[in-house]
C-alpha positions as CSV (number, residue, x, y, z in Angstrom):
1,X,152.5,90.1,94.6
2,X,151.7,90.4,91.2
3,X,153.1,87.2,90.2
4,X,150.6,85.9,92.6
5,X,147.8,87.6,91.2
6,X,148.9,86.6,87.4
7,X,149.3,82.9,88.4
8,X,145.6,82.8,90.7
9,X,144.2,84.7,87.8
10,X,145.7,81.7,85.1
11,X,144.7,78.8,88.0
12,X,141.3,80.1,87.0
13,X,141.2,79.6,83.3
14,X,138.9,77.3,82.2
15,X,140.2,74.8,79.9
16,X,138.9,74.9,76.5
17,X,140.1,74.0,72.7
18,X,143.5,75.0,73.9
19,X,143.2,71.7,76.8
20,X,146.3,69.8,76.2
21,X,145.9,66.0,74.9
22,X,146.7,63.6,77.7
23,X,145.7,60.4,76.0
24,X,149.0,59.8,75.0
25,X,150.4,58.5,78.1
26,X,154.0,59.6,77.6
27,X,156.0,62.6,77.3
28,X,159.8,64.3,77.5
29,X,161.8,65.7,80.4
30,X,162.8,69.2,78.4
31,X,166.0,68.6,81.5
32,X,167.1,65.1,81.4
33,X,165.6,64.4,77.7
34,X,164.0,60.9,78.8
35,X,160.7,59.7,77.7
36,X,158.7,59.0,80.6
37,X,155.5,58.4,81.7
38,X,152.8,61.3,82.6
39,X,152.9,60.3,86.3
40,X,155.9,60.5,86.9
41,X,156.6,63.5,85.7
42,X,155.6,67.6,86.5
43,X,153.5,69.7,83.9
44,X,154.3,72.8,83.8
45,X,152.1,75.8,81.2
46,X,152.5,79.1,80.4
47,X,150.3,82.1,80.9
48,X,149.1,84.3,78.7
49,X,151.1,86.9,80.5
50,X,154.1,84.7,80.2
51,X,154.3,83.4,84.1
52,X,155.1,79.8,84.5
53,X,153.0,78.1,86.7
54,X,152.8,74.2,88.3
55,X,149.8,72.8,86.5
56,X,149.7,70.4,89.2
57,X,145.9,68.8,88.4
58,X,147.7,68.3,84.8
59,X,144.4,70.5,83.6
60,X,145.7,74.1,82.3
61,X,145.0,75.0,78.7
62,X,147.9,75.2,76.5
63,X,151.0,73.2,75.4
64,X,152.1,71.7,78.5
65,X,155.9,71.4,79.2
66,X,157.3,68.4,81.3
67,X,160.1,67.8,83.9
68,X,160.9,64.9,85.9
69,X,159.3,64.4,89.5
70,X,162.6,65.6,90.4
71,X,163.6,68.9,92.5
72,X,167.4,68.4,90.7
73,X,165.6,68.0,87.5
74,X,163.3,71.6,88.1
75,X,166.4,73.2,89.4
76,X,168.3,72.3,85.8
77,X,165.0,73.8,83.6
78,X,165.7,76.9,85.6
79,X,169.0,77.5,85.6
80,X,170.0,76.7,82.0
81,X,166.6,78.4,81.2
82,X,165.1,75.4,79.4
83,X,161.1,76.2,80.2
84,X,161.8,79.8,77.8
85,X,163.6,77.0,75.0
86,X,160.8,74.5,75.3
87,X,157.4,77.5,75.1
88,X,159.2,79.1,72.3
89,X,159.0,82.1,73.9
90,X,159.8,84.5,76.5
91,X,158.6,83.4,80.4
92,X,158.6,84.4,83.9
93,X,160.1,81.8,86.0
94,X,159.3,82.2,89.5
95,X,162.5,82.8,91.3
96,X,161.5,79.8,94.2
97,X,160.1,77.2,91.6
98,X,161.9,74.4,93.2
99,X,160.5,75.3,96.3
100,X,157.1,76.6,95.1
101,X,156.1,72.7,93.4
102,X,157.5,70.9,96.6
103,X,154.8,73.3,98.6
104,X,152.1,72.7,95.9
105,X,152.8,68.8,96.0
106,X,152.6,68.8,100.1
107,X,149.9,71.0,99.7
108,X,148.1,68.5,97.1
109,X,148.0,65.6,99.9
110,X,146.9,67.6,102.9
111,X,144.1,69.0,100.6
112,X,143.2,65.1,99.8
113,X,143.4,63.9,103.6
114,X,140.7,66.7,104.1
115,X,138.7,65.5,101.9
116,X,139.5,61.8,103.3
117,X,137.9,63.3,106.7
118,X,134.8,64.4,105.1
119,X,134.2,60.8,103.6
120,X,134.7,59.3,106.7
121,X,138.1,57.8,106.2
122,X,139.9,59.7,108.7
123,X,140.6,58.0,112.2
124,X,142.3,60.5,114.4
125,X,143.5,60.1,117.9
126,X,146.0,57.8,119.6
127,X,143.8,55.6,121.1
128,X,141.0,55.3,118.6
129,X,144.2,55.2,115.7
130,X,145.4,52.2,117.5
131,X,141.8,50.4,117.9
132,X,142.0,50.8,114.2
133,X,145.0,49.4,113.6
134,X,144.7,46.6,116.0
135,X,141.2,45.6,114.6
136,X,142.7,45.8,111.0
137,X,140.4,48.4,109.3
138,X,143.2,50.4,108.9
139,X,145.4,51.0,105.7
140,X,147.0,53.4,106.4
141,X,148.9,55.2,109.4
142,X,149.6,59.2,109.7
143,X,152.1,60.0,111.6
144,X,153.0,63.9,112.9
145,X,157.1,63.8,112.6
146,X,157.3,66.4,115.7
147,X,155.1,64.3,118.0
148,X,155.9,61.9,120.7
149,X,158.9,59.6,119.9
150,X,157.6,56.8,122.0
151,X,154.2,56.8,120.6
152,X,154.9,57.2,117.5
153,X,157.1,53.8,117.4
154,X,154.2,52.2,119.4
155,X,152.0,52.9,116.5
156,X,154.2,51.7,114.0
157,X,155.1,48.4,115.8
158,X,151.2,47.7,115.7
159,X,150.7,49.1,111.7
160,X,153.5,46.6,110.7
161,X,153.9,46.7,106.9
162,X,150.9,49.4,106.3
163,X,152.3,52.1,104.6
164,X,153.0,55.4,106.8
165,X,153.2,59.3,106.2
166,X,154.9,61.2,108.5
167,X,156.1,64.2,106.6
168,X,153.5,66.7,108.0
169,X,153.9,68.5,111.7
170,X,151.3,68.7,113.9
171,X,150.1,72.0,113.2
172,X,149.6,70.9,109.4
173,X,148.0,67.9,109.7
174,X,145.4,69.4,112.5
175,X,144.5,72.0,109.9
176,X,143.8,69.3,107.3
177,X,141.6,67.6,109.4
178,X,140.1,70.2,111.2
179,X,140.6,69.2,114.6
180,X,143.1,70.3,117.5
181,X,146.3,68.9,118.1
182,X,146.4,65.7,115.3
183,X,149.4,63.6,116.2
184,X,148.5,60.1,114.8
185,X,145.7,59.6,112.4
186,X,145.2,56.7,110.1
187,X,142.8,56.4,107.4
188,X,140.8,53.2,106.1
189,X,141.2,51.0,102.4
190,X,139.8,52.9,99.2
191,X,140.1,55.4,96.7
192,X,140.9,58.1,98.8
193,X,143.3,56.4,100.2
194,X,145.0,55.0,97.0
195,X,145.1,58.7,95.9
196,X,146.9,59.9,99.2
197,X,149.4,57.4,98.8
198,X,150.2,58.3,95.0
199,X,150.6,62.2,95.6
200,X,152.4,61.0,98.7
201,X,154.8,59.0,96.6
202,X,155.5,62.0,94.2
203,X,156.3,64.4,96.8
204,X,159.3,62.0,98.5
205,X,160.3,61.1,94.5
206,X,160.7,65.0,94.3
207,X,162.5,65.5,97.4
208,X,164.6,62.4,96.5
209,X,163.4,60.5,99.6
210,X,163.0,56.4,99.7
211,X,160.2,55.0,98.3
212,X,156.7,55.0,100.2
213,X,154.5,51.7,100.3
214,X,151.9,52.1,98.3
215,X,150.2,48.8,98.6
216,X,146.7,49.2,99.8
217,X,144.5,46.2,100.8
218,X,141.1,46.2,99.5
């Protein structure tokens, strides 16, 4: 509980002179020691009462400290105690880290479909999802992993090569989208939608899942 309350009350920081430079677009796994680019990467900061925390929005003040997009990768930092080596001092590593970023990253998208809903992107609804498709104003599919088999693959026959997320339950997704029982949704071309797909594609790089289409049609 207090770890909680340490890393809400560091979440709330504003960022000032401390801010990390991002401009340079490329930084160092402190687990695997290879150079790679922000994105695909996880930036992690430290407190000012020494708790570690997911800087997930890439925004907390202080000297950030990078690891791979990779649960392996954040499993390595902790157990050979590399995010104390790399802050140069002591730190709090939450005991379920690996498990703590996967839930911030899943978290991340279902906190961007949302907002997909309130811009009007959002389709939800087997029927009025496969209008979409069929008319082509959709690029992208949602797909609820514990719903219907058969319609499930009747959507995806119609979406073709359009990308698809189906990593969410029901329950999750009808939460995001603020509506009862969300099976199949799909979402239409733009920003939003480029974004989804991008935090999408980080989550399955961390879990070590295949790669997710993330060609959107303008």
């Amino acid at each position: 509980m207090q770890q909680k309350k340490q890393r809400k009350k560091f979440q709330l920081i504003e960022a000032g002179s401390g801010e990390v430079d991002l401009s340079d677009p490329q930084r160092r796994c402190i687990a695997t020691g290879q150079i790679r680019e922000k994105d695909a990467l996880l930036r992690f900061a430290v407190s000012p009462d020494g708790l570690l925390v997911h800087d997930i929005g890439f925004i907390l003040p202080g000297r950030g400290i990078w690891v791979s997009c990779d649960a392996k990768a954040v499993e390595l930092a902790v157990n050979k105690r590399l995010f104390a080596k790399a802050a140069k001092r002591a730190v709090t590593v939450p005991e379920d880290l690996v498990t703590t970023v996967d839930q911030s990253l899943a978290r991340q998208i279902l906190a961007l479909l949302g907002l997909g809903r309130k811009g009007g992107l959002v389709t939800a609804g087997f029927a009025k999802v496969e209008k979409a498709l069929k008319s082509g104003k959709a690029a992208l599919l949602i797909a609820a992993y514990d719903g219907a088999e058969d319609g499930r693959q009747k959507l995806r026959r119609i979406a073709g090569p359009l990308p698809v997320i189906d990593i969410f339950s029901v329950a999750e997704l009808s939460q995001a989208l603020g509506k009862e029982n969300v099976v199949h949704a799909c979402l239409a071309s733009g920003m939003m939608t480029k974004k989804i797909l991008t935090a999408v594609s980080r989550l399955k790089k961390y879990r070590g899942q295949s790669k997710l289409n993330t060609e959107v049609s303008e």
